[in-house]
N, C-alpha and C positions, 0 to 999 in steps of 0.2 A: 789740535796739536799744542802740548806745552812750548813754553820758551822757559829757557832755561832761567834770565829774570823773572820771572813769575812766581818760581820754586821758590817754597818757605827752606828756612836750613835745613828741618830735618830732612825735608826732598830733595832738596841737591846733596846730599849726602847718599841718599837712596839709589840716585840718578847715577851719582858717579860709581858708583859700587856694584850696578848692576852688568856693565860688562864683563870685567874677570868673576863675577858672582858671590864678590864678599857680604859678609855679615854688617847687617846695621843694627849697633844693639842700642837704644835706647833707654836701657831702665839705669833702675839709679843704685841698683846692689843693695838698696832698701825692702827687705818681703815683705813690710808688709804695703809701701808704697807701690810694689811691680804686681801685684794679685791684678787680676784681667777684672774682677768684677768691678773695682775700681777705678778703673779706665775712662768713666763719664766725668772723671775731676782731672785728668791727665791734660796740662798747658798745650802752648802752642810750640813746647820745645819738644814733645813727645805727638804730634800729632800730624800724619799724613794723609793727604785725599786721596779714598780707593781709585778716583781717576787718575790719579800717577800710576798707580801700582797698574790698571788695564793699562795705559799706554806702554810702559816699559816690556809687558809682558808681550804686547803686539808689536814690539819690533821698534819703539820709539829712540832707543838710546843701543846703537848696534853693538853686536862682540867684538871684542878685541881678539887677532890674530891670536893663537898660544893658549887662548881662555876660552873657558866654558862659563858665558853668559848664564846668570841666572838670579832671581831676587827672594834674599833673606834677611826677614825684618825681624827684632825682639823687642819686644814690650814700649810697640806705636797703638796711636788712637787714631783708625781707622773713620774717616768721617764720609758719607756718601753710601752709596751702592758698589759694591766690587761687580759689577755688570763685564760678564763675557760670553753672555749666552750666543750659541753660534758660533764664537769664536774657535781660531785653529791656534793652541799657545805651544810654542816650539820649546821655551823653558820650564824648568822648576820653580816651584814655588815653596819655599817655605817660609814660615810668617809662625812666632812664638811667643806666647803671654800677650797677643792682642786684642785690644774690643774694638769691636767693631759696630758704629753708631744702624748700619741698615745687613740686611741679607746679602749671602752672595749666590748668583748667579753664575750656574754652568750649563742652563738648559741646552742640551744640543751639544756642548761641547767638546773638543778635541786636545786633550790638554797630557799634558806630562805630567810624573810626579806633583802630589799636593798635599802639604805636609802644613797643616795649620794646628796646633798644640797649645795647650794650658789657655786658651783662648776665651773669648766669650761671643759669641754670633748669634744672631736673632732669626736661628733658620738658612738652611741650604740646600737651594732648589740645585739637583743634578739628576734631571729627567733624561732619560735617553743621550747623559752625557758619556765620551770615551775615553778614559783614563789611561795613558799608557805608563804605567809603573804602579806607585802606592797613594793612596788615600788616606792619609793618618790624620785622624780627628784625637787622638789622645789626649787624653785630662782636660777636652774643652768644655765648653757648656753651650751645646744649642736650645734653642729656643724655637717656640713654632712659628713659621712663616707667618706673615700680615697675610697674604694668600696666596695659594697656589690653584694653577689654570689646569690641571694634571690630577687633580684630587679634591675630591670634593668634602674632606672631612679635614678639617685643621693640623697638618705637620710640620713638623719639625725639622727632619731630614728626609730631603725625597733622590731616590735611586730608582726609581719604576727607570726599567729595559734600560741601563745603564750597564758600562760594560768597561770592567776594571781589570787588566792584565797584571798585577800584582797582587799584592795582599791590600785587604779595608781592616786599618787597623782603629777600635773605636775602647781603647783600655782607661778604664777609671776617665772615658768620658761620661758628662751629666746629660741628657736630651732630656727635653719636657714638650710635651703637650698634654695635659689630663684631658681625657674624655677623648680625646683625638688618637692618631696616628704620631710615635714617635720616631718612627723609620715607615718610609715607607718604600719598599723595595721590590717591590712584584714584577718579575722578569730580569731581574739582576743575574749578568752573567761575570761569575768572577773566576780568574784564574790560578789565584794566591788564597791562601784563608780568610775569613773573617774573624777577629779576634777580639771579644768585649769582654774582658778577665779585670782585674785589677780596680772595684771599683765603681764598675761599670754600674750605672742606673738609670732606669727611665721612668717616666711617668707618662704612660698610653699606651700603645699598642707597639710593639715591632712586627710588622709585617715584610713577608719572604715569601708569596705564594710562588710558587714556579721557579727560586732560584735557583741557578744551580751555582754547587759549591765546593767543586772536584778538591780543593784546599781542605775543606771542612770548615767546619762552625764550633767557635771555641767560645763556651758562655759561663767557664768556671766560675762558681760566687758571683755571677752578675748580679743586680736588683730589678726586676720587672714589680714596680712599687703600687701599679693601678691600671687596670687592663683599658680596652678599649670602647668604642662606641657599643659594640657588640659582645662585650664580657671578655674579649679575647687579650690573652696578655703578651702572646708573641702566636705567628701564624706562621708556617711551614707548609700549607699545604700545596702536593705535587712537587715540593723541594726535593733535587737530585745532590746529594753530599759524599763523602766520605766518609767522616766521623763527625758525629753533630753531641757536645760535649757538653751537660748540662750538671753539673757534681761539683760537691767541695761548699755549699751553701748557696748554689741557686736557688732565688727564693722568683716563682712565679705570682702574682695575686690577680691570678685572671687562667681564663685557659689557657692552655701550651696545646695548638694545632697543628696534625702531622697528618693531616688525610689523606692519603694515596704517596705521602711521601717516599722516596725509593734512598736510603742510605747502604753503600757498600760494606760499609765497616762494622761501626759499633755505636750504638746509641745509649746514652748510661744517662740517668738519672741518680747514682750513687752521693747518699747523701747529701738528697737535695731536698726543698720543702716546696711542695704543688696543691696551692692554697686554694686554687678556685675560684669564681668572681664571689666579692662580696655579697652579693645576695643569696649564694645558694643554689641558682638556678640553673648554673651551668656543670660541665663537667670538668674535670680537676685537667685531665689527658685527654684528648679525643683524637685518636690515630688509627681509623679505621681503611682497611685497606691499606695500611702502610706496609713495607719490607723492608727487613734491616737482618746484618748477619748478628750481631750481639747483642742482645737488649739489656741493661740491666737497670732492674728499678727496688733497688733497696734505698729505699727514700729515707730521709732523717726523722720524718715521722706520716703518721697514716693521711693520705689526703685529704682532706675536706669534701670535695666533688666526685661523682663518680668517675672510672678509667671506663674509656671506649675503646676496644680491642677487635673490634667486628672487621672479620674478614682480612686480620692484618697477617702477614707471614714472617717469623722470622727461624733462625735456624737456631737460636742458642736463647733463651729465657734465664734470668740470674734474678733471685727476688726472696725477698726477707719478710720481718714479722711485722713491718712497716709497710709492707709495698700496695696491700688493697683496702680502698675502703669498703662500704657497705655494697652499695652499688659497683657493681663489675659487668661489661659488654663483651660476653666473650665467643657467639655467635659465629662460626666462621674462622677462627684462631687458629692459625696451623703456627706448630713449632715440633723442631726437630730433638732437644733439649732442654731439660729444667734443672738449673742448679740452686741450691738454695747458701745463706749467707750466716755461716754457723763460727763467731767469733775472729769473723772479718776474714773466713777463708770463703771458699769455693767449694761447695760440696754434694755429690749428684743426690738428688730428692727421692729415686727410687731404691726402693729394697729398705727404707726407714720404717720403724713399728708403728708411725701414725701416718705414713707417708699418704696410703689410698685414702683417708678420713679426710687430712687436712684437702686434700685437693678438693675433693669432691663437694667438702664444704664450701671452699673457693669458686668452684664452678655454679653453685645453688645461689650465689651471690648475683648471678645474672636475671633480672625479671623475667618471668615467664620458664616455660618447658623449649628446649630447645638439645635435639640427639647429636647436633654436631659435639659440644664441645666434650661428650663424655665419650664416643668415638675416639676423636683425637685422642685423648689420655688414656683408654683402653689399646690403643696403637702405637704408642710411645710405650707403656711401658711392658705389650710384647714385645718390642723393639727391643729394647733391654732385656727380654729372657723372662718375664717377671708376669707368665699366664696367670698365676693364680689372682695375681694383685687385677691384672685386668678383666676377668670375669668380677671381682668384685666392682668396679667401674659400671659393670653395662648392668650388674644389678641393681647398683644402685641408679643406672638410669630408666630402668622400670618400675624403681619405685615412686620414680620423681613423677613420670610419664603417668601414673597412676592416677593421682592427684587433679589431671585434666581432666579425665573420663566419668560418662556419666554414671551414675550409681549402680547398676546392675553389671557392667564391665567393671568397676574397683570390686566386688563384692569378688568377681569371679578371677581378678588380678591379686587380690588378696590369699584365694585359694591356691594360686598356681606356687605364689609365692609362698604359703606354707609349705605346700607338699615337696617341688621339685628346684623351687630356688627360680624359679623363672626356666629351667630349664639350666642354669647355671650351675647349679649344686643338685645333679641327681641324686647324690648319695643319700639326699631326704628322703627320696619314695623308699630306699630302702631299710632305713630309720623308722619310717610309719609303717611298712611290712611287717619288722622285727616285733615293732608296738603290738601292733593289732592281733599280730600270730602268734605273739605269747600273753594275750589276753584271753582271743577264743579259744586258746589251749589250758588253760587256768577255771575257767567259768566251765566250760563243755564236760570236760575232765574229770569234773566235782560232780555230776550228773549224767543218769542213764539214758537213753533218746529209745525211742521206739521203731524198731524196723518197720520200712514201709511196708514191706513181704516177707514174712519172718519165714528163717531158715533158707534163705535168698542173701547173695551181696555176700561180699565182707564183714569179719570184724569192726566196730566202733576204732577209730583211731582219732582221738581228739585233735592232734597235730595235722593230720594229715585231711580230717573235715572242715578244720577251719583255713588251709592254704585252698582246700576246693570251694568255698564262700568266695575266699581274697581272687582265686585267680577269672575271670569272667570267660577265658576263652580256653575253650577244652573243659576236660573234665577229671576227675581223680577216683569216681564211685561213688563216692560216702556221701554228695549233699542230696542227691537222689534216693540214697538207701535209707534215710532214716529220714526221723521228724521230732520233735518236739511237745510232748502234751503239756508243758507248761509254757505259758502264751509268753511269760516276759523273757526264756530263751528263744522263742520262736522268734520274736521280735530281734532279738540279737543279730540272730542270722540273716534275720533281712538286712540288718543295718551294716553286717558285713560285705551282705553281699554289695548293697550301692557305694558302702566304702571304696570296696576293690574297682567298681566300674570308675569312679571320680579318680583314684588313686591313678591306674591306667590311661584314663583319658589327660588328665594333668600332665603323664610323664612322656603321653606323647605328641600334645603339642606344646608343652616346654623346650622337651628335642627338637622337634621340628621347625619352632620358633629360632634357636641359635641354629641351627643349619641355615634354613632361609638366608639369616641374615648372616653367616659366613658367607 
């Protein structure tokens, strides 16, 4: 316990002002003497022991009747540990333009509004602490822990299963740890938003795995400046939100991880840049099994890394001439709509004259053969009305499909796909018909044939001998009635005739291939 002789001036000044909950401002209305970073050259007229500040906040110096207790320091030099781990603080705190010489401590804690601004702190442990109101770290500068017993990789600011009934407001704050964790927040459960806009930058990782974030996640123009241990430059995954807001010059330079994340709203990348780790190794997006109602990813320019899409669902897709890079995971993809972003509108991507090309080019971006993702787009855009466009879809997922198979099935996928389209464009078998029947009508025509039984049969009808070559099942008279004494028409006919059996055979399991798979 302090005695109140003990107190330097600027703490009995602290001391008496903390029961009605006035302001102690220490600075000297000089900017560029009040800058936090500063603060290691601040006297003994601006400087307070973070063990005042825990006493007062534990009940050292009571409320006065009519007043709301509470302590609000500006531009003091913080010497010690601000230690309240465990503790139960029944006041507020706010504390503005301060440094603070060690970390503070909220491991455990139960505390009210905490409102520490323009500040400079060397790390802030708040494990499994519970916040009842706001969290405002705005325009500070954290720094990473000397260590923390909760995390085994170097942080900065720790939130693991911390639980904040307000907004975490962190705008045009600085956090650093490179190569580490600059948030570490895994099991954060918040009630208000989180909001990093204005400024905001890190260097390491921000990790979110599991939070939820009924508020939403507002990261307009943040800096994520150097990803993590593990390439990652911000992690989301299994994050439950709202609206998770990454636009306006969010620059990522490391992954941005959303695996399994579930957002109800809208998730927009709208010109923003998704740089990838610097080596290349990683991918740019990796949100597989994610759901989200709006996606849009008209990024400010093409990503570096590949996007992972595998297995995610969303109901609305918005994406531009920026949006993929080479590499695309699109395996699993369900969406309900695709708008595309044509002179900063909104505009639906079906029924456009490159529309089926560019997609399917999009989809070919994905390594390997894989029949979901050309499915899905053949389903969306019957959905829209737009058969024709989806037969071209599944054709060209048998052409792609083709390219697996071993040589003697390409050889005979090659053929289906002349004749009948896959089965998708019969009107071919009847194109090679027309061909053939007005070639052995042309050739036959020009030449006499010899009855097989003269004075027997029918007339010679060139038209009508050469659709009884083409047709293989039944008969018309005339390939039985006659014959050939010049060997290179004989030959003809035979080549009609296997024409017609391959023609028939192709068109009906082409048919039979699209029924099947209807």
């Amino acid at each position: 316990m302090f005695s109140y002789d003990g107190l330097t001036s600027p703490e009995r000044e602290l001391w008496d002002a903390f029961p009605q909950g006035r302001r102690v401002d220490l600075r000297t209305g000089v900017a560029a003497d009040d800058r936090a970073a500063g603060g290691v050259r601040w006297g003994p007229g601006r400087t307070v022991r973070a063990a005042v500040v825990v006493a007062l906040l534990l009940g050292a110096n009571a409320a006065q009747p009519g007043a709301v207790a509470g302590l609000r320091l500006a531009g003091a030099r913080l010497t010690g540990r601000l230690d309240l781990a465990g503790a139960e603080v029944g006041h507020a705190l706010w504390l503005e333009d301060c440094w603070f010489e060690e970390s503070v401590d909220l491991l455990g804690a139960s505390t009210r509004t905490l409102v520490i601004t323009g500040s400079r702190i060397p790390g802030v442990e708040a494990y499994a602490a519970r916040i009842e109101g706001t969290l405002d770290l705005r325009r500070s500068v954290v720094e990473r822990l000397g260590s923390s017993p909760f995390n085994h990789v170097s942080t900065a600011l720790s939130l693991s299963d911390a639980r904040v009934t307000g907004g975490l407001l962190l705008d045009g704050a600085e956090i650093s740890a490179p190569g580490g964790w600059a948030v570490a927040a895994g099991g954060l459960v918040m009630e208000g938003g989180l909001t990093c806009r204005g400024g905001f930058a890190v260097r390491g990782e921000v990790r979110l795995p599991g939070a939820q974030l009924p508020g939403g996640l507002f990261m307009r123009g943040a800096q994520l400046l150097s990803p993590g241990p593990t390439g990652a430059a911000l992690t989301l995954d299994n994050a439950v939100g709202s609206t998770f807001d990454f636009s306006d010059g969010f620059v990522a330079n490391g992954t941005v991880r959303l695996r399994g994340a579930r957002i109800s709203d809208s998730l927009t990348f709208a010109r923003a840049v998704l740089s990838g780790p610097g080596d290349g190794r990683g991918p740019s997006l990796a949100a597989p099994s994610m759901q989200a109602a709006d996606v849009d990813l008209t990024l400010a320019r093409v990503p570096s890394g590949a996007v992972d899409l595998r297995g995610a669902q969303v109901s609305s897709l918005h994406d531009g001439e920026h949006s993929w890079p080479d590499v695309v995971e699109l395996d699993g993809f369900v969406y309900g709509s695709v708008t595309v972003d044509e002179a900063g509108e909104r505009r639906e991507a079906v029924g456009r004259r490159d529309s089926v090309a560019r997609r399917v080019a999009w989809i070919r971006r994905s390594p390997g053969y894989h029949p979901q993702p050309y499915e899905q787009l053949a389903g969306w855009y019957r959905k829209a009305g737009h058969d024709d466009d989806a037969r071209r879809v599944l054709l060209a997922r048998q052409r792609h499909r083709r390219r697996t198979l071993p040589r003697a099935a390409r050889v005979w996928g090659h053929l289906l796909d002349a004749t009948v389209g896959y089965g998708y464009r019969p009107w071919l078998a009847g194109v090679w018909l027309l061909a053939l029947t007005s070639l052995g009508t042309l050739v036959f025509g020009a030449h006499s044939p010899v009855p097989v039984k003269r004075g027997e049969g029918a007339p010679f009808q060139p038209l009508v001998y050469t659709l009884d070559l083409l047709i293989p099942i039944g008969g018309l008279g005339q390939r039985t009635a006659w014959y050939w004494p010049d060997s290179g028409l004989q030959w003809l006919a035979y080549l009609l005739i296997a024409l017609g059996w391959v023609l028939t055979t192709a068109v009906v399991a082409g048919v039979t291939r699209v029924l099947q798979r209807n």
